[in-house]
DRENGUSE-22255 format. One record per atom (N, C-alpha, C, CB): x, y, z; residue in three letters. Coordinates in steps of 0.02 Angstrom, whole numbers, padded with zeros to 5 digits, always signed. Glycine has a CB too. Layout:
N
XYZALA/...
***
This chain:
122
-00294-00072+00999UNK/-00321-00052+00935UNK/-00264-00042+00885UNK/-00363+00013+00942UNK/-00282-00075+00838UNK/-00226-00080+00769UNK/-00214-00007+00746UNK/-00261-00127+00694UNK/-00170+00027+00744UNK/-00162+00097+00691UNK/-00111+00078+00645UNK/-00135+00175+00729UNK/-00135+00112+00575UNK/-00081+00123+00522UNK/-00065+00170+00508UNK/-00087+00107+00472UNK/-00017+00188+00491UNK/+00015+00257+00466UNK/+00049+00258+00406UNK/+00063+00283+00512UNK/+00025+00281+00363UNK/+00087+00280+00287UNK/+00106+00342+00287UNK/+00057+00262+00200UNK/+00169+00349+00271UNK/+00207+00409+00247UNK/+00266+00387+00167UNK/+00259+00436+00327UNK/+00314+00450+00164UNK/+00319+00434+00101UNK/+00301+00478+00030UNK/+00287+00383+00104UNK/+00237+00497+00039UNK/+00204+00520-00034UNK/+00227+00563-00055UNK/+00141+00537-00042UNK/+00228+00600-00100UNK/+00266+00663-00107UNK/+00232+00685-00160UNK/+00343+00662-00116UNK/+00268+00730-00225UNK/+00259+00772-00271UNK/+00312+00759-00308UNK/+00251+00835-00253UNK/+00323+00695-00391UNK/+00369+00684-00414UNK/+00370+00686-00479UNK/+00385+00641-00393UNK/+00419+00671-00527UNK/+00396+00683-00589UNK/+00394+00616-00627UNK/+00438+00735-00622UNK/+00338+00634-00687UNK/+00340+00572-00704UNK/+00431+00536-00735UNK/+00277+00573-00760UNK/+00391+00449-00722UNK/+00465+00412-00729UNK/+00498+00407-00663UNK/+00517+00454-00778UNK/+00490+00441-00639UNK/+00524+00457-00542UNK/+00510+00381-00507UNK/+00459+00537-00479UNK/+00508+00397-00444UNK/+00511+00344-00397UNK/+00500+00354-00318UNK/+00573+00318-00405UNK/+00451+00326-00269UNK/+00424+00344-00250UNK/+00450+00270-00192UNK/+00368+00370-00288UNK/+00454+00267-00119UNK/+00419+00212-00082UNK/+00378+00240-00023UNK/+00471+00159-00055UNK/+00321+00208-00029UNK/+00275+00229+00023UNK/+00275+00150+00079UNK/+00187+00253-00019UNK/+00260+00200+00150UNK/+00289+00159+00207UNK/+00223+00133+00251UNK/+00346+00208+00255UNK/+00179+00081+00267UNK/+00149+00073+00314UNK/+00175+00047+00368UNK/+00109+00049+00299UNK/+00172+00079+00431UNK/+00187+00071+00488UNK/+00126+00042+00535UNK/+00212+00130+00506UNK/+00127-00018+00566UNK/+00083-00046+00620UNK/+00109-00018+00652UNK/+00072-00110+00638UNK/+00058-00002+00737UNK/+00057+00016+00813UNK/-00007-00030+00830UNK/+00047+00107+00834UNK/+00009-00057+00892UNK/-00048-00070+00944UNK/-00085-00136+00911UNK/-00106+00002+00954UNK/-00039-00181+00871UNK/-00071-00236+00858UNK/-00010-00283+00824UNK/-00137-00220+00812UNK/-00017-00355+00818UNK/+00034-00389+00757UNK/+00020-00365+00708UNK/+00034-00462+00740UNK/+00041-00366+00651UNK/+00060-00361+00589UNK/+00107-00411+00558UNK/+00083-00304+00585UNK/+00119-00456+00577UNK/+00166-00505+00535UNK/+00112-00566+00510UNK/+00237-00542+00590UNK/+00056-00580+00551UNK/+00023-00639+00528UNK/-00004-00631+00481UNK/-00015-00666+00563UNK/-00037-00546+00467UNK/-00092-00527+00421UNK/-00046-00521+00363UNK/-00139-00457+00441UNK/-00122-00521+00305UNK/-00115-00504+00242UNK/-00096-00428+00246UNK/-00178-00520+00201UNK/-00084-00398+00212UNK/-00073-00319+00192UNK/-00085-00280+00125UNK/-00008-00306+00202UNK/-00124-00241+00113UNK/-00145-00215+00053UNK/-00141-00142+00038UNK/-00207-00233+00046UNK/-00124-00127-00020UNK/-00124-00047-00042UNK/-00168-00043-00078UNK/-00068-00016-00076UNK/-00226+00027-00077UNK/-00262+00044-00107UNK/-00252+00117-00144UNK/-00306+00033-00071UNK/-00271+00126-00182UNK/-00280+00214-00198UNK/-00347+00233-00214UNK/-00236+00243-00264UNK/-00352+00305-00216UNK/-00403+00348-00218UNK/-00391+00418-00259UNK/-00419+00359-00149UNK/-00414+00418-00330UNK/-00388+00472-00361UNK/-00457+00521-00379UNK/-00343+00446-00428UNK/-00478+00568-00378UNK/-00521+00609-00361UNK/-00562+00597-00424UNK/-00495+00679-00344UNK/-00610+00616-00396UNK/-00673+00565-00428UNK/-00679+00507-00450UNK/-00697+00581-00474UNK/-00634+00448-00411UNK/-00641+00392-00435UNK/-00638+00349-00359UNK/-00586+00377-00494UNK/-00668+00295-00368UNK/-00680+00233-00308UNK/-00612+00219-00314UNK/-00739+00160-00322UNK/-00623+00215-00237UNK/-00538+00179-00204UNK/-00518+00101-00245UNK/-00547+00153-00093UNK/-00465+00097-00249UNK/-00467+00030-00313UNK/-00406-00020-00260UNK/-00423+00064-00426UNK/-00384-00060-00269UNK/-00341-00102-00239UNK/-00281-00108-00281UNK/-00372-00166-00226UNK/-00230-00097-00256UNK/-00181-00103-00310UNK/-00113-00159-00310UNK/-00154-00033-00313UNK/-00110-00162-00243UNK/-00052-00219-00237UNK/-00064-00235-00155UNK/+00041-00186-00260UNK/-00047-00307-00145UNK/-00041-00334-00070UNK/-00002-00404-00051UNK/-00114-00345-00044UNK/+00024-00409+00019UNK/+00075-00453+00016UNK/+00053-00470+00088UNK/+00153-00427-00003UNK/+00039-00555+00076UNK/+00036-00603+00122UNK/+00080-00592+00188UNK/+00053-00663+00088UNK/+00041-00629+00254UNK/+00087-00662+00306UNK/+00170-00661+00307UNK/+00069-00730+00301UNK/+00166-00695+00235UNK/+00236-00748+00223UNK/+00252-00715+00181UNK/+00236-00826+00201UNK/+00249-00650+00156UNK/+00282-00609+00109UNK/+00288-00620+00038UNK/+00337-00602+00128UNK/+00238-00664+00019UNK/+00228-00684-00028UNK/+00161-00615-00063UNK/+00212-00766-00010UNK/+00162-00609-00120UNK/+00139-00527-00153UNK/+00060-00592-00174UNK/+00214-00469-00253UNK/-00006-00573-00151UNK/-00073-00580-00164UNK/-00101-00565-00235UNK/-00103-00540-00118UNK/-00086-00516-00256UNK/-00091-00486-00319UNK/-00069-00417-00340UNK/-00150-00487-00331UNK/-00064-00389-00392UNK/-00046-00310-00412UNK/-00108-00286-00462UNK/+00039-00303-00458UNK/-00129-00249-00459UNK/-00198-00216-00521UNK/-00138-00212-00591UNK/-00245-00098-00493UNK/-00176-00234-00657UNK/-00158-00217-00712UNK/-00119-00145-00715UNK/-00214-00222-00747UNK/-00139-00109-00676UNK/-00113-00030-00716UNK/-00039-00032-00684UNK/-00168+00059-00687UNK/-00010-00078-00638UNK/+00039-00054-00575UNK/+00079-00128-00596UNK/-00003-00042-00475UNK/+00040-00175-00617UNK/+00087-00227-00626UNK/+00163-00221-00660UNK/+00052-00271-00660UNK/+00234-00235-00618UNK/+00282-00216-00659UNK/+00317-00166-00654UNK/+00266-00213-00704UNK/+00289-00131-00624UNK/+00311-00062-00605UNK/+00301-00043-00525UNK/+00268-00011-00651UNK/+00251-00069-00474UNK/+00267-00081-00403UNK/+00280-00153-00364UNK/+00215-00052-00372UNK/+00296-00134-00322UNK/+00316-00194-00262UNK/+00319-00184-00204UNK/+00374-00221-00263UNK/+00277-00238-00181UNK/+00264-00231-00116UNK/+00324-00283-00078UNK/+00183-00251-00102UNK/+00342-00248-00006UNK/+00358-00313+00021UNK/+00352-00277+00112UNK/+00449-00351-00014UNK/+00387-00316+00153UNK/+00372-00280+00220UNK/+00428-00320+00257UNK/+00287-00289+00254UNK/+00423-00279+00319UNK/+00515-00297+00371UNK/+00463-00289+00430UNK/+00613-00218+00372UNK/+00441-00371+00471UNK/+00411-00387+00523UNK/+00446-00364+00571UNK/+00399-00446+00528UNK/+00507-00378+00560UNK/+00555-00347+00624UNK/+00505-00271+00660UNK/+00652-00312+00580UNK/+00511-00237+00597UNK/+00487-00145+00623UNK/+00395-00153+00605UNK/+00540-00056+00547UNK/+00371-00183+00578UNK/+00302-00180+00587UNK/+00297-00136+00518UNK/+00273-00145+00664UNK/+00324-00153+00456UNK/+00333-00113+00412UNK/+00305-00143+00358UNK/+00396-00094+00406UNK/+00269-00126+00302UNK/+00252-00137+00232UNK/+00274-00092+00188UNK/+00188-00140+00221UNK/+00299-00100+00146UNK/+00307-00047+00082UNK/+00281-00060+00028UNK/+00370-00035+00060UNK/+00273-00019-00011UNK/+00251-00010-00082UNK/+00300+00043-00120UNK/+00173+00017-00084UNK/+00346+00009-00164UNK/+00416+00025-00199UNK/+00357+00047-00267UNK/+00492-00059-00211UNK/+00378+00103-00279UNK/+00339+00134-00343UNK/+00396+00169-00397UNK/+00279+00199-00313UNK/+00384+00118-00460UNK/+00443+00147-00486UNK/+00401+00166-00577UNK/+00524+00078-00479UNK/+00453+00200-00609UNK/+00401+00233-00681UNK/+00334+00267-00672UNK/+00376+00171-00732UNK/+00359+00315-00613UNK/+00284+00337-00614UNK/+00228+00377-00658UNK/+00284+00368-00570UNK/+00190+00364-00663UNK/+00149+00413-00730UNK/+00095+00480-00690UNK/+00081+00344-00788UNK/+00058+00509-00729UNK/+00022+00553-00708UNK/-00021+00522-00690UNK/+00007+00597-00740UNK/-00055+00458-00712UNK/-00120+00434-00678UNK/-00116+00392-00636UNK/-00165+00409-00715UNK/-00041+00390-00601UNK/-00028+00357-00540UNK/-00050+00423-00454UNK/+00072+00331-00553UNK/-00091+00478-00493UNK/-00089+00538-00439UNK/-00148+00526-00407UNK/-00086+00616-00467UNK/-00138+00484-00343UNK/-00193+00475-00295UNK/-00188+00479-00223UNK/-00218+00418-00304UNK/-00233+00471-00177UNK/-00204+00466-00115UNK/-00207+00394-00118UNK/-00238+00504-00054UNK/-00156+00367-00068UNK/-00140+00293-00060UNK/-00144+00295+00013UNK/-00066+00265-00091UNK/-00164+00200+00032UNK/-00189+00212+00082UNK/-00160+00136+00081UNK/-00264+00243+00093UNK/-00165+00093+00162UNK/-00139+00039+00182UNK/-00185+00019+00229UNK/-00073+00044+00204UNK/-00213-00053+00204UNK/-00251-00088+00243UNK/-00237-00189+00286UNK/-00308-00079+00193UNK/-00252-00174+00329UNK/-00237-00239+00339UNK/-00313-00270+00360UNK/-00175-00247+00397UNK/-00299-00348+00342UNK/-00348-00397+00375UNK/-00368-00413+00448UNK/-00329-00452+00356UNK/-00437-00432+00438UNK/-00467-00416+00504UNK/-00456-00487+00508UNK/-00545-00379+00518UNK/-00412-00551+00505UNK/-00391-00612+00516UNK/-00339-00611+00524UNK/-00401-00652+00482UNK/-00306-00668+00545UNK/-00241-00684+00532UNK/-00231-00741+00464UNK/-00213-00712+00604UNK/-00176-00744+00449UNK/-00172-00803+00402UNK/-00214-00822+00348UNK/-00174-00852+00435UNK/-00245-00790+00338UNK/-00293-00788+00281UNK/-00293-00716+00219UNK/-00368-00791+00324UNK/-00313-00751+00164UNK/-00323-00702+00107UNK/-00429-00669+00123UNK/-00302-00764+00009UNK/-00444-00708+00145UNK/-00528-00707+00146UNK/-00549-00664+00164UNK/-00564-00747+00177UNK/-00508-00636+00224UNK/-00570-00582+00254UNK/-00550-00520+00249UNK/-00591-00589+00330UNK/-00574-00469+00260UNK/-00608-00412+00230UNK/-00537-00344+00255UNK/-00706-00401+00272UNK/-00518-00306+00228UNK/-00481-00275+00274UNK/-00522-00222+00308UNK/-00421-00250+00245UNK/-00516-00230+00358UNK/-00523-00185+00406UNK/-00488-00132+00464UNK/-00548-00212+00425UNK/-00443-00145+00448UNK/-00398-00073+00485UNK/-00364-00043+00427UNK/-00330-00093+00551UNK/-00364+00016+00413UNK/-00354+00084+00384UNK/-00302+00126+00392UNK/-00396+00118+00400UNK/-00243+00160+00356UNK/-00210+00218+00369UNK/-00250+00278+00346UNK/-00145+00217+00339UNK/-00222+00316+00367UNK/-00273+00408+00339UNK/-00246+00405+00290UNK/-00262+00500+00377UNK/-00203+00372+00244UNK/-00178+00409+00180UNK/-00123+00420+00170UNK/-00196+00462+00169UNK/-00092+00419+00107UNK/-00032+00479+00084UNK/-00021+00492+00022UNK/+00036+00465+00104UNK/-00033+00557+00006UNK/-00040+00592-00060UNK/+00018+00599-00100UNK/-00063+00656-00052UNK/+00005+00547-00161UNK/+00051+00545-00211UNK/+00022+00577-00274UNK/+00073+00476-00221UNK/+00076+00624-00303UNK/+00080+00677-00340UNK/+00129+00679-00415UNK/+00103+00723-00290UNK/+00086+00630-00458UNK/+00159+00639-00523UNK/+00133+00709-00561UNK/+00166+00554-00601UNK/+00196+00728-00586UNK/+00167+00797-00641UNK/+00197+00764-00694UNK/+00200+00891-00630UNK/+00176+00779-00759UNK/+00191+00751-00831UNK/+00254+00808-00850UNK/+00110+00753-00891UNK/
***
């Protein structure tokens, strides 16, 4: 069974800088797609940036474009999300998902980290 784990999040100020870490266990992680989502209180989890197989970046959401980056080190089973200029309405929990395929953008993600709570103050 696939687990993710992100760590990382913290409590920063805006403009600061932030990298949050997904860690695979108990499955590959180099074939799949990889995606970051957030979740900021009272609002639907949104998708914000994700990076192919081949480390090639899938897309970034308008609000993050430019200001994060994704990339990942297969070696350790690792994804990151490099968060830089952070603002106050970057304060959500973030979360890391991978595809329930290999090699494909298509299918759906289905394995999950619990989270990690990122915190800008203005």
């Amino acid at each position: 069974q696939v687990q993710l784990v992100e760590s990382g999040g913290g409590l920063v100020q805006a403009g600061g800088s932030l990298r949050l870490s997904c860690a695979a266990s108990g499955g590959t992680f180099n074939t799949y797609t990889v995606g970051w989502f957030r979740q900021a209180p009272g609002k639907e989890r949104e998708f914000i940036a994700g990076i192919t197989w081949s480390g090639s970046p899938t897309d970034y959401a308008d609000s993050v474009k430019g200001r994060f980056t994704c990339s990942r080190d297969d070696a350790n089973n690792i994804v990151y999300l490099q968060m830089t200029t952070l603002k106050p309405g970057d304060t959500a929990v973030y979360y890391c998902a991978r595809k329930r395929l290999p090699f494909t953008n298509s299918a759906p993600f289905d394995y999950w980290g619990q989270g990690t709570q990122v915190t800008v103050s203005s």
